[in-house]
Each structure stands twice: as structure tokens, then as C-alpha cells.
N, C-alpha and C positions, 0 to 999 in steps of 0.2 A: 404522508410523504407525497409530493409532487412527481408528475415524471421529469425525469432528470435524461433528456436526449444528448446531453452535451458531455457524460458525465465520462467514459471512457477515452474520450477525446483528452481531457484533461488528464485521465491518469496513465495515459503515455503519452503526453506531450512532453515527460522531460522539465514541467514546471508545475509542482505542485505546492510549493510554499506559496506566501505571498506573494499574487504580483496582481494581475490586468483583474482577477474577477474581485479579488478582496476590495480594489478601489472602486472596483463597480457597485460591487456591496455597500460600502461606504458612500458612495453618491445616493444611492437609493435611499440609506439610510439618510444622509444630509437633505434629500429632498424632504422625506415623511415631516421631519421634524422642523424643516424650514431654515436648519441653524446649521453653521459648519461648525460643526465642533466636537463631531465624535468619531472613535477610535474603534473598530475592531477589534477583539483578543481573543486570543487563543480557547479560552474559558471567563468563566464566572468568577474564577477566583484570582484570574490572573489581572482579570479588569480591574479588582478591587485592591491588587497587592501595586497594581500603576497608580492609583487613584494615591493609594498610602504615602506610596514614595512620592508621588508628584506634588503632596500636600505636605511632605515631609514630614511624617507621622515618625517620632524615633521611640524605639525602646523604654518602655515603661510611661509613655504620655498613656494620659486613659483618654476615653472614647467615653458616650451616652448612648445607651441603646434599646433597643426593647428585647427582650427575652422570650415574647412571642413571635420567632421565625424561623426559618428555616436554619439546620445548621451550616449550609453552603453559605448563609450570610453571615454568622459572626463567627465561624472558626478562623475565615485568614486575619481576624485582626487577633485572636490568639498565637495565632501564628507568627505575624509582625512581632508579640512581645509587648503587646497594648494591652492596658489594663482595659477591660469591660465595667462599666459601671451600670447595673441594670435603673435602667427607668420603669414606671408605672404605664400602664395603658387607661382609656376609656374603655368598660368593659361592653358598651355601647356599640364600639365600631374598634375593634382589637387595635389601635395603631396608638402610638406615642400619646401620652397627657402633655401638653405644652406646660403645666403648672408643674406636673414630677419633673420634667425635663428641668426648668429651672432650678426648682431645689438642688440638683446632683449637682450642678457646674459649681468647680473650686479652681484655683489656680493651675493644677495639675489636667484641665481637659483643653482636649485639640479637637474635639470633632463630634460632632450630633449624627449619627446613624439611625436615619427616618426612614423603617419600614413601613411598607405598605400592604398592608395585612391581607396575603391573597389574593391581589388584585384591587384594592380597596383604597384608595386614597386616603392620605391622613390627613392630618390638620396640618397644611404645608404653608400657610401663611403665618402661623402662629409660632411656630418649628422655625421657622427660616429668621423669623423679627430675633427670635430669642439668639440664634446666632450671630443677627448683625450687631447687638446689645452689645453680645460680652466678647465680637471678635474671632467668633467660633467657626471655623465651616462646619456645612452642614454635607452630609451625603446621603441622596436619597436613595434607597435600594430599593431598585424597580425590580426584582427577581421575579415578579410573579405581577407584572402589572404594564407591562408593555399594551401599548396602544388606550386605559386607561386614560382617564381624562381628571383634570382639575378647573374649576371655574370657566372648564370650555378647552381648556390648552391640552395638549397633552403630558403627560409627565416626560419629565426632561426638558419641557417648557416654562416650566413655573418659578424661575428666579433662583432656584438650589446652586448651591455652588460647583458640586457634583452629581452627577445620575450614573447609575450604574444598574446594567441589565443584563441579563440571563437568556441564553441561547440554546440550553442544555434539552433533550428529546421531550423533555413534559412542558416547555414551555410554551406561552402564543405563538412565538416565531422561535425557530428552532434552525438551528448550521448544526444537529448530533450533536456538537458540544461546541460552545463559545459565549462569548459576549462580549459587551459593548463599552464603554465609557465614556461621559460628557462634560465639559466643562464650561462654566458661563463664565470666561476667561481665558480672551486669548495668551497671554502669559503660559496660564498653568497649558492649555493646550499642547502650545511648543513645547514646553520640559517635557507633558508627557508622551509624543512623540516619541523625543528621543526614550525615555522611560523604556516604552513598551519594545523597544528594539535597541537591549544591549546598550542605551545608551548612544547608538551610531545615528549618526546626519549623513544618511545616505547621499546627499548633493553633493557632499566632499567626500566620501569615502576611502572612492577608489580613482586612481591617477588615469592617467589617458591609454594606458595598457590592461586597463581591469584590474591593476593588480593593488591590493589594499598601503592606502594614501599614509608614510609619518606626519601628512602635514594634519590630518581629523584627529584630533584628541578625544580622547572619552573621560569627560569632567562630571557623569552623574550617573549612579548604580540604575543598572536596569534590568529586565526581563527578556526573556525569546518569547513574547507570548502576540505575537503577529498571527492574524486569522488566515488556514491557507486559503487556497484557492480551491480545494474540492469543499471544503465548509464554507466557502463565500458562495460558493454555485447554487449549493442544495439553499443558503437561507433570500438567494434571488429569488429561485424559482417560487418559496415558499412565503415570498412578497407579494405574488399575484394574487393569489384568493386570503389575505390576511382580512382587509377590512370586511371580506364574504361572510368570513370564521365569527370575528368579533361580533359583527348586525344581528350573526344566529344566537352568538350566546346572549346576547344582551335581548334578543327577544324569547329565548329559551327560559331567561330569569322573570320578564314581564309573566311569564306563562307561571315559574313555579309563585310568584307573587299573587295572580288571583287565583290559581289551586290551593294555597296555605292560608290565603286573608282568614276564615271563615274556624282557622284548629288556633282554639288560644294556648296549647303548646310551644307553639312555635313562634317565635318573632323574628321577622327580615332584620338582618344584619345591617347597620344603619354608616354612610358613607357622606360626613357633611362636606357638603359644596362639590362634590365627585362624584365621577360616570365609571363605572367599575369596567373592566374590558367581561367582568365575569367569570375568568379562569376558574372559579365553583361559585355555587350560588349561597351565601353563607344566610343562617339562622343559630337564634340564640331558642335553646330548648329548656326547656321545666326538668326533663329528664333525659339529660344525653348519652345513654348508655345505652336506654330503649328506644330513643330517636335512631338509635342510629342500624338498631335494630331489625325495628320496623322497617324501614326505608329500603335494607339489604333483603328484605323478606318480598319488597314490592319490586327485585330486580335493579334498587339503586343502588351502586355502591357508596355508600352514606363513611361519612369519615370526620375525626376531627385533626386532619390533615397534620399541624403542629405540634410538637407537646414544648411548653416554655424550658428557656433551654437556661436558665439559674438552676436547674436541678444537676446539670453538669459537674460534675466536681474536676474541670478542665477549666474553667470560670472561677473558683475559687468558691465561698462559703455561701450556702444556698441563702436567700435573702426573701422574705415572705411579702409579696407586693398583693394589698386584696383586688386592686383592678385587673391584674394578672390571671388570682388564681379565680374569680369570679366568672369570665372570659371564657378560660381554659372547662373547667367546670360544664359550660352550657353551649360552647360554640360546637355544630357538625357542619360541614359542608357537603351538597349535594352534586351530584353531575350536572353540567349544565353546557357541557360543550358544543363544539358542532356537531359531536356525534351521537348526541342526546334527541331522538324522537320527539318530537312537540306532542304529536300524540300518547306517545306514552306518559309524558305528565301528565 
């Protein structure tokens, strides 16, 4: 956590919802990524329940997904009342098979949920063609993969219809709790706009007395899920030292790569055409029980961070994917942060 000099100031200032730092937040965001097109929210799951509505996901459309993530990523589309349709992974680099992804699509899917396995770039041109084929958005969930890179861009740069990102205490960049949403469309932009806030166009809302406008309609369901101002402050100030954070962990992973080349236990987690930001340093192990063992024995705390979430019975009938359970089986992730010792690897 950054120091935060300004931060008392704010909580008696009488303005702690949305206002002057969230758009500041949001500027800073707009610059990182070069695009104007993204949204603060309140949460992770709030980004993702605008994302739904703004694409107009209704009741019983299924989705495509992978089942290797987190469950902050696919419970709110159980939640919306979307069916989950799980896809297969590369057990190679934990993220979407572009080839399963095709199989699942039938007439009844609205939407490709392209995670990004721990920070790990997936096959996003492959992912993306197959949605423009059948008509599909695609949304990418960046939960764990902020400042991550694809063919150089960053993600939320790479042609996706939506991005969506996680602000919550364990992530890159963190506001305590929030996150983001993007859209390569100005259209969907505006709806979600209004979306993320009740619906209201705040330009007309209120008359020339402050007091709330008959003339502003509310023509499309939304959310309260605007980012305040004390979580816009904490994730400014936690903009200064971000690309510091990322250059360490990404040379923290260079470090555990020529430390592991040498154990043929272990194989580096493989990430085609992508710069991982590193959020853990992943390996595919012979034995991950005792990998992960080991590693807590040498003061790592060694993890296989996901478990695939088809074994839910909140998802309906557990469905046996071998790229999944292959994956699952042999993937640990190691520490690899900023607050990872280079010596100590």
C-alpha cells in the first residue's frame, strides 16, 4: 500500500462517492491504455454484471468458458441466470483451446469468456476470429493479468470486444476492492455508462435547482456500482510504482527460469505470443503435490492457486475435459512478486 497523504482530506470532505478522483482515476487509466473507453466499478463483479447488461446477456443465453479460474470470474454469469458452457484448455498454457471453444458454439451462445490464466495471455487472436465468425462477443477477463501484454499491446488492447479487470487487494493494481470495464465500441461505451450508474445521464438529470429532472428517463436497467473516491485515490497513488512492481516480477520469473532450467521436474508454464505481468511464476510439475511441497519447505509458498470450477455443482453436471484435468493435475504457481528476494531464488 502506497502512502496515501491525501486520504483524510477526502474522508471529510463530505464527498466520498464518485466524483473528481474517480475521473482522475479513470484519466490515468485512459492514458495507461491509450483508449478512452473504460469504466471504473465499484468491484470485479460489478464490472462484469455492466459488461452483461451492456451486451445484453438475458436469462438462459449460455456463455463459453473455461473452468480453470477463478470463481470471482464465472459466478456472476451464474448469477445473471447464463448458462455456463465449459470449454477445454491447452494443458500447455492453462487458457481457452480455440478448437474446444468452436465445438461448444450452438445457436443458444451470446458470449466467449477468454481467461487469462494467472496473468498468462491466451490465444486472443484465435479466440477473438472465432467470435467474429459466428457473431459472438468475446470478453476477456483480465482478473489477474493487468498490465500483461499480447503481441506487444497490452491486454485490453488487443481487439476484444470487452475487457474486464479486477482491482480487489491481491491484484497488480488494487482501489481494496474495484474494477474496471472496457469496450472496443463506442456504442456499447455510452449504454454502459449509463449501465454502471442506475441507468442515469447525469448531463440531464438534474434541473437548474439541483433537484432531480422529469425530463431524464431511465430507459435501460443498471447498477450503483460507480468507483468512490477514497478507492479512486488509494488505486492513483498505486499507479506510481505499478510498471516498478511488474519490471520486478517479470525479472523475479527471468530469475526463477534459469534457477529451474537445469530440474526436469519442472516445466515453465508456456504463454504463446504474451508477456505475462507475472502475478506468479507458473510451472507444469511431474509431481504436484510434492512440488508444492518442496517449494513451502524452501520458504515458497508454492500453490496451485485454482481448482476448475466444473466440479461445482452451481454449474450444473460435472463434465470431464482431459485438457482441464491434465493442467489441473501438474500446474503450481510460485511467488514471484515484488516482494519476492531475487536472492532468495
Amino acid at each position: 500500500m502506497p502512502e496515501l497523504p491525501d486520504l483524510d482530506n477526502i474522508l471529510h470532505s463530505g464527498q466520498l462517492a464518485a466524483g473528481k478522483y474517480t475521473k482522475d482515476f479513470e484519466d490515468i487509466l485512459t492514458n495507461y491504455f491509450q483508449h478512452r473507453s473504460i469504466l471504473a466499478t465499484s468491484t470485479f463483479n460489478t464490472a462484469i454484471s455492466v459488461a452483461i447488461s451492456t451486451l445484453d446477456l438475458k436469462y438462459g443465453d449460455e456463455v463459453i468458458a473455461s473452468p480453470m479460474a477463478c470463481l470471482a470470474s464465472t459466478q456472476p454469469y451464474a448469477t445473471a441466470g447464463l448458462r455456463i458452457r465449459w470449454a477445454d484448455i491447452d494443458p500447455e498454457t492453462g487458457t481457452l483451446s480455440p478448437e474446444s471453444v468452436r465445438s461448444r458454439i450452438n445457436s443458444n451462445t451470446k458470449a466467449i469468456i477468454h481467461n487469462h490464466f494467472c496473468g498468462y495471455p491466451g490465444y486472443i487472436d484465435e479466440i477473438n476470429a472465432v467470435g467474429k465468425e459466428y457473431g459472438i462477443a468475446v470478453i476477456d477477463d483480465g482478473i489477474e493479468c493487468f498490465g500483461s501484454r499480447y503481441k506487444g499491446r497490452l491486454i485490453g488492447n488487443c481487439g476484444t470486444d470487452v475487457t474486464v479487470f479486477s482491482f480487489n487487494p491481491v491484484r497488480m493494481l488494487t482501489t481494496i476492492d474495484g474494477g474496471a470495464v472496457m469496450f472496443d465500441n463506442a456504442e456499447l461505451l455510452k449504454k454502459a455508462t449509463l449501465v454502471r450508474d442506475c441507468g442515469i445521464d447525469r448531463s440531464i438529470f438534474r434541473d437548474d435547482l439541483g433537484e432531480i429532472s422529469s425530463e431524464c428517463d431511465i430507459n435501460v436497467q443498471g447498477y450503483s456500482a460507480t468507483l468512490s473516491n477514497v478507492n479512486s485515490y488509494i488505486g492513483i497513488q498505486q499507479f506510481e510504482n505499478l510498471e516498478k512492481r511488474i519490471k520486478t516480477q517479470r525479472k523475479n520469473a527471468k530469475k526463477w527460469a534459469e534457477r529451474l532450467k537445469d530440474y526436469g521436474d519442472y516445466k515453465p508454464l508456456q504463454s504463446v505470443n504474451g508477456e505475462p505481468n507475472y502475478w506468479v511464476y507458473g510451472i507444469l510439475a511431474n509431481n504436484k503435490r510434492s512440488c508444492i511441497k518442496k517449494f513451502r519447505e524452501c520458504g515458497f509458498y508454492a500453490s496451485g492457486v485454482h481448482i476448475n470450477n466444473n466440479i461445482y455443482s452451481i454449474f450444473g453436471k460435472e463434465e470431464t475435459l482431459p485438457g482441464v484435468k491434465k493442467f489441473y493435475d501438474s500446474f503450481v504457481a510460485l511467488p514471484c512478486g515484488w516482494w519476492v528476494d531475487e536472492e532468495m531464488i
